[in-house]
N, C-alpha and C positions, 0 to 999 in steps of 0.2 A: 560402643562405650557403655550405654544401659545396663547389655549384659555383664561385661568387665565390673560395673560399679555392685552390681546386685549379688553378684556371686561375691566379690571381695564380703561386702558388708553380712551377708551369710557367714563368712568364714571369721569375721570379726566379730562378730554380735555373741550374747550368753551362751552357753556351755548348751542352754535349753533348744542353740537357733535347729532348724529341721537339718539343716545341712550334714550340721556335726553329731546333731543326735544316732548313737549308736542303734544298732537293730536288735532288734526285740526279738527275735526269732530263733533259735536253735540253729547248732550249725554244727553238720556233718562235715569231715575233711578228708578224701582220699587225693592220691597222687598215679596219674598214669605213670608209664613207663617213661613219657616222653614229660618228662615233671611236667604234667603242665597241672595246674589247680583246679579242683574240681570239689568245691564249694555247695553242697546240693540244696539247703536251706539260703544262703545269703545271694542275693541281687548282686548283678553286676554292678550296678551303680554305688550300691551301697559300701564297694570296695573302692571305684572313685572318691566315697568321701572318708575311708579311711586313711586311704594316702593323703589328702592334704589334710587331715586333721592332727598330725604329727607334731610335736614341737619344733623341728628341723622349717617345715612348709608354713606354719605360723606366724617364724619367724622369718620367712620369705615375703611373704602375704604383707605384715606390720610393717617391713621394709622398702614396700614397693608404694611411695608416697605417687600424688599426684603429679606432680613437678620431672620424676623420674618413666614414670609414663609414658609421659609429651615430650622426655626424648627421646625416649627410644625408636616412639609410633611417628616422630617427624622425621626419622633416618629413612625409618621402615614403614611407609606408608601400608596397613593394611595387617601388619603384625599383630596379634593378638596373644595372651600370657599365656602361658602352661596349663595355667589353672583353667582357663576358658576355652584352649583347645584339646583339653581332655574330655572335659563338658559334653559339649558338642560331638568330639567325633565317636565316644563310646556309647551317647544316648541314642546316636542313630544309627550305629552297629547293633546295639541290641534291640531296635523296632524293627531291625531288617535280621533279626532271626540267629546272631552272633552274638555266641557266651562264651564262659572260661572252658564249656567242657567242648564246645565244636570248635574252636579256631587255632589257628597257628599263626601264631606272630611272630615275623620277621622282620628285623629292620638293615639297612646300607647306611650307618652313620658313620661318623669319623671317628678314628680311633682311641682319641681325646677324651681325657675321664670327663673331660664338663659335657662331652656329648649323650654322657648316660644318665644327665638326671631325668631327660624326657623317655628315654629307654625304660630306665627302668621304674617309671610309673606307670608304664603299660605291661611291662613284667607282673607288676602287681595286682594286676587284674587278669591280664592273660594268660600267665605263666613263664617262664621260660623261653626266649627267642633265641631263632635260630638267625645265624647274623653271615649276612652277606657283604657287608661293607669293609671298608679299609679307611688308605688317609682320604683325609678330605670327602668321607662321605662317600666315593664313586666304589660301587659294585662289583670287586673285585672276584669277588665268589665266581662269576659269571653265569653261563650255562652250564656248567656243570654244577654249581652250588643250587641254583634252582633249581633244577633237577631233582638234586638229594633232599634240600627243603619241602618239595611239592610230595614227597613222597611221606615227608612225617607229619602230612595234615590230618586229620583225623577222618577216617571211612564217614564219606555222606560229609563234611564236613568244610571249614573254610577256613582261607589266609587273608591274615592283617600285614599288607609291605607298608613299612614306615621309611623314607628316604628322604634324602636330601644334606647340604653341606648347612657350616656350619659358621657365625663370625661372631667375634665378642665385642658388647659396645661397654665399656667403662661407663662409673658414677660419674666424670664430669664430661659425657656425651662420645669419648673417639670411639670412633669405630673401628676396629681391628685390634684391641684390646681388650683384657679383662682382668680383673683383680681373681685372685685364686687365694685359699682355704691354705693358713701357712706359707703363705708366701709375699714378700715386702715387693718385691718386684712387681708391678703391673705389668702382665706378660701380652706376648702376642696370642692373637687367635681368629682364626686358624692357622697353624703355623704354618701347614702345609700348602694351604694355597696361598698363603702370604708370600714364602719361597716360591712358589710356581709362576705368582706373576713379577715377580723382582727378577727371576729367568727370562720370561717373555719382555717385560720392559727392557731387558737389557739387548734385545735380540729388534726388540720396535724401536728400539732409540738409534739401531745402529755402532750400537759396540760389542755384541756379541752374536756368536753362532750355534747353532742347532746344533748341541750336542746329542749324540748317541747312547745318551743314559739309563735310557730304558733296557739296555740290554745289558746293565751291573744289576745282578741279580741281586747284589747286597743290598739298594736301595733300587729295587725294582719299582715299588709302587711310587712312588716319589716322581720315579724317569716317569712315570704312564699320566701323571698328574700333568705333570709339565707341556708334555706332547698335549694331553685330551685336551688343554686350555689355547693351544698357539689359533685355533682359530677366531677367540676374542680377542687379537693383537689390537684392532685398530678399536672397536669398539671399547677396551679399557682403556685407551691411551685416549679416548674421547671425552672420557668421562668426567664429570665435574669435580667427583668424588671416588677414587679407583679402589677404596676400601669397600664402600655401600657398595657400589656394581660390580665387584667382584664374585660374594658370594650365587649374583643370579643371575653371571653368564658359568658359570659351575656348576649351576643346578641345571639349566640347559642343557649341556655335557652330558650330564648325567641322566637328566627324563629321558634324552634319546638313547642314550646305554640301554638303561631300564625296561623302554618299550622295545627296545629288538631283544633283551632277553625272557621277557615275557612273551614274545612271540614266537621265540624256537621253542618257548617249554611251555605254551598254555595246556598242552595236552595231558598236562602231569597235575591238572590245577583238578580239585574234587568238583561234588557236583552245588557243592554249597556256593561256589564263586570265593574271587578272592577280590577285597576293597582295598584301592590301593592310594594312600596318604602321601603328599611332595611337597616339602615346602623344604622352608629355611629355619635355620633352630636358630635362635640369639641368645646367647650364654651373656647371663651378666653377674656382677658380686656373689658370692653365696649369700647376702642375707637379701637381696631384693627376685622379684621372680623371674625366669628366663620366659622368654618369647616365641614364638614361631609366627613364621608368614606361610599360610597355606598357598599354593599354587596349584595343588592338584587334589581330588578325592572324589576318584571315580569307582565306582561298583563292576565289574567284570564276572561273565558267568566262565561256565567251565570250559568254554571254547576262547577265551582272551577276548570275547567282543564286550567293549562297552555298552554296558545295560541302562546306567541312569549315571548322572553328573550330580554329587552331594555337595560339590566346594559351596553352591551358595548357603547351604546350611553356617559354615564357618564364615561366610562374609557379611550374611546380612543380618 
């Protein structure tokens, strides 16, 4: 919370506070092939605080009152904002030797535009990702999309994987909602795992059966959704709350996804290692700031073995 409070008030304070002051430095711009950005005067960080110095993020920032905080962090115990988890996990990317011109950032998010505002704040530092995800966040690229990704890391070089699903918590606290840009309706979200557990509820209640969905190719990933979830039947129908414990028996699904296709393709991973980010995104209004609950963010060398464990950086 310190943190949260110190950075907010950086990003609130005069035009003069350090956070927002722009760089003084000269700055050269070329583009790889694989656009990624390559910035040779300006700090990584220093494009961290261009992205939230925007008027779009400002006005995120100005929105995100105290009161709205303490509900989201009491749904989501351990969530931390945007703003806080970009902080943190790019300042200890770049002490561990990862910039715009060595890394490849990939992320398995949901296909859902509200999944790209954390996306693409790491675009903006990173460049360009190559995107492994489908609905609901799960890995659909599979091993052969790692595969292809592993191979446009840069020579000598390193991957940022960003995964994990995705749930909206609304201004007056529900969960599996969210207000959307143009839109009167307070929508669902995620819509797809919202449908995948109304499929399983209806198969754990006893009024419905395992259908063979996955094999309509027209709504393939949806069928693979539905299936990947049936083994949290009993544990969401336990639950106090099957909106909140939703998202993180789906993120479960999915780390185990994840760690078996990192372990058919660690061999394609460079020699920089690749740091690998899992939590949950929480999409909220556009004018207050979205969330993330980290669960994972381990460092991996170029064999898939875990080198060092960084999550406590983001929890304490």
């Amino acid at each position: 919370m310190m943190f949260r409070n110190a950075a907010l008030f950086l990003l609130l304070a005069s035009p003069a506070a350090a956070f927002l002051a722009p760089s003084t430095s000269s700055t050269k711009t070329t583009t790889s092939s694989l656009n990624i950005v390559q910035d040779e005067d300006t700090a990584v960080m220093d494009k961290v605080k261009e992205v939230w110095s925007t008027t779009t993020k400002k006005k995120r920032i100005a929105g995100n009152t105290a009161e709205f905080d303490s509900i989201v962090t009491s749904r989501f115990p351990g969530a931390i904002t945007n703003l806080e988890l970009e902080t943190k996990v790019i300042q200890k990317l770049v002490d561990n030797g990862f910039s715009s011109e060595n890394t490849l950032l990939a992320t398995s998010l949901c296909a859902d535009e509200v999944a790209r505002v954390l996306e693409d704040d790491f675009v903006k530092v990173f460049g360009n990702n190559f995107n492994l995800g489908g609905l609901s966040g799960f890995p659909f690229a599979g091993n052969t999309g790692f595969g292809a990704m592993s191979g446009h890391i840069p020579d000598g070089g390193k991957c940022l994987v960003i995964y994990g699903p995705h749930v909206g918590v609304a201004k007056d606290g529900t969960v599996g909602k969210v207000e959307r840009a143009g839109i009167e309706l307070i929508d669902t979200c995620c819509g797809s795992a919202i449908a995948a557990s109304n499929y399983l509820k209806g198969i754990t209640d006893g009024g419905a059966k395992i259908t063979m969905s996955l094999q309509q190719f027209t709504d393939f990933q949806q069928g693979a959704v539905q299936e990947l979830i049936l083994p949290h039947g009993k544990r969401l129908a336990d639950a106090e709350n099957r909106m909140i414990e939703l998202p993180y028996a789906i993120y479960e699904s999915q780390d185990i996804l994840m760690g078996d296709i990192i372990d058919a393709g660690c061999a394609g991973i460079k020699e920089g290692g690749l740091a690998l980010l899992g939590g949950i995104q929480i999409n909220t209004a556009p004018d207050t700031m979205d969330y993330f609950h980290p669960l994972r963010f381990d460092y991996m060398d170029s064999d898939g073995n875990i080198v060092e464990d960084w999550l406590p950086t983001l929890t304490q």
